[in-house]
N, C-alpha and C positions, 0 to 999 in steps of 0.2 A: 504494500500500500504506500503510494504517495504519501510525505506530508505536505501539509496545507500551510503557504507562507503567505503572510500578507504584508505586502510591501508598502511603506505609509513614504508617501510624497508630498512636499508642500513647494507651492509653487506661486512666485511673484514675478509677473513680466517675464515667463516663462517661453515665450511662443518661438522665440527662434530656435532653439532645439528638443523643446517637446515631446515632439513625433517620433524625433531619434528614441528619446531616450525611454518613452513608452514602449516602443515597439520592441525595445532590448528586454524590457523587465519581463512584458507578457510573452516574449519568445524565448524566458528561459526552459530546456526541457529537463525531465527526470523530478520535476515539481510541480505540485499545484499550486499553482499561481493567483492571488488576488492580488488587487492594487485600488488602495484607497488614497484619495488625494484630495488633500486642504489648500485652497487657492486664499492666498493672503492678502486679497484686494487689488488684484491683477486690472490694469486699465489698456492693456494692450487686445489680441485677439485670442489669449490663455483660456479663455472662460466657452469663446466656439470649441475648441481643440477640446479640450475635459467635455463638453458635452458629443462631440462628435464621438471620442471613444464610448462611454456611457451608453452611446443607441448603438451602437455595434460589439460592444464587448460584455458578457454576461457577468465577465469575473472583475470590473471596473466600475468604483463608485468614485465619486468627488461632490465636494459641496465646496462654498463659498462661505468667506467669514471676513473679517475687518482686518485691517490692516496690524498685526500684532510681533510680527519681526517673525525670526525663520526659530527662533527657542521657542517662543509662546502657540508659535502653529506647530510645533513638532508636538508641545505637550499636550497641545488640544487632540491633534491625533490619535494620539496614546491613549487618552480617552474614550476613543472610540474602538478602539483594537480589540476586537474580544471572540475566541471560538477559532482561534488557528493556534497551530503546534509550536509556530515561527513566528 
């Protein structure tokens, strides 16, 4: 049996490399992969991109939250992390 990892990403004015770095995390194999991502008040086009994987990816969630620096969005994360091995 796979374990179940979930990968917590927080992301500010992320969009130039995004897609790269999406596509790395959900194409690791030999693991189940999830990926949750806290957008930290993104003003660029970061917030299209998280929703674009979100209606295409079943193992991809994100939400939006205020601007609280990359420590305060890592622990909010953390917060939500619950029911994976990883």
């Amino acid at each position: 049996m796979q374990s179940r990892v979930l990968v917590l990403v927080s992301t500010y004015n992320g969009e130039r490399f995004l897609r790269q770095q999406l596509d790395s995390i959900i194409g690791q194999q030999g693991v189940n992969v999830s990926v949750l991502v806290r957008d930290d008040g993104s003003s660029d086009d970061t917030i299209q991109i998280l929703d674009d994987y979100a209606k295409k990816k079943p193992n991809f969630q994100y939400y939006q939250g205020r601007n609280a620096g990359s420590c305060m969005s890592f622990f909010d994360l953390l917060k939500h992390a619950e029911g994976f091995d990883y």
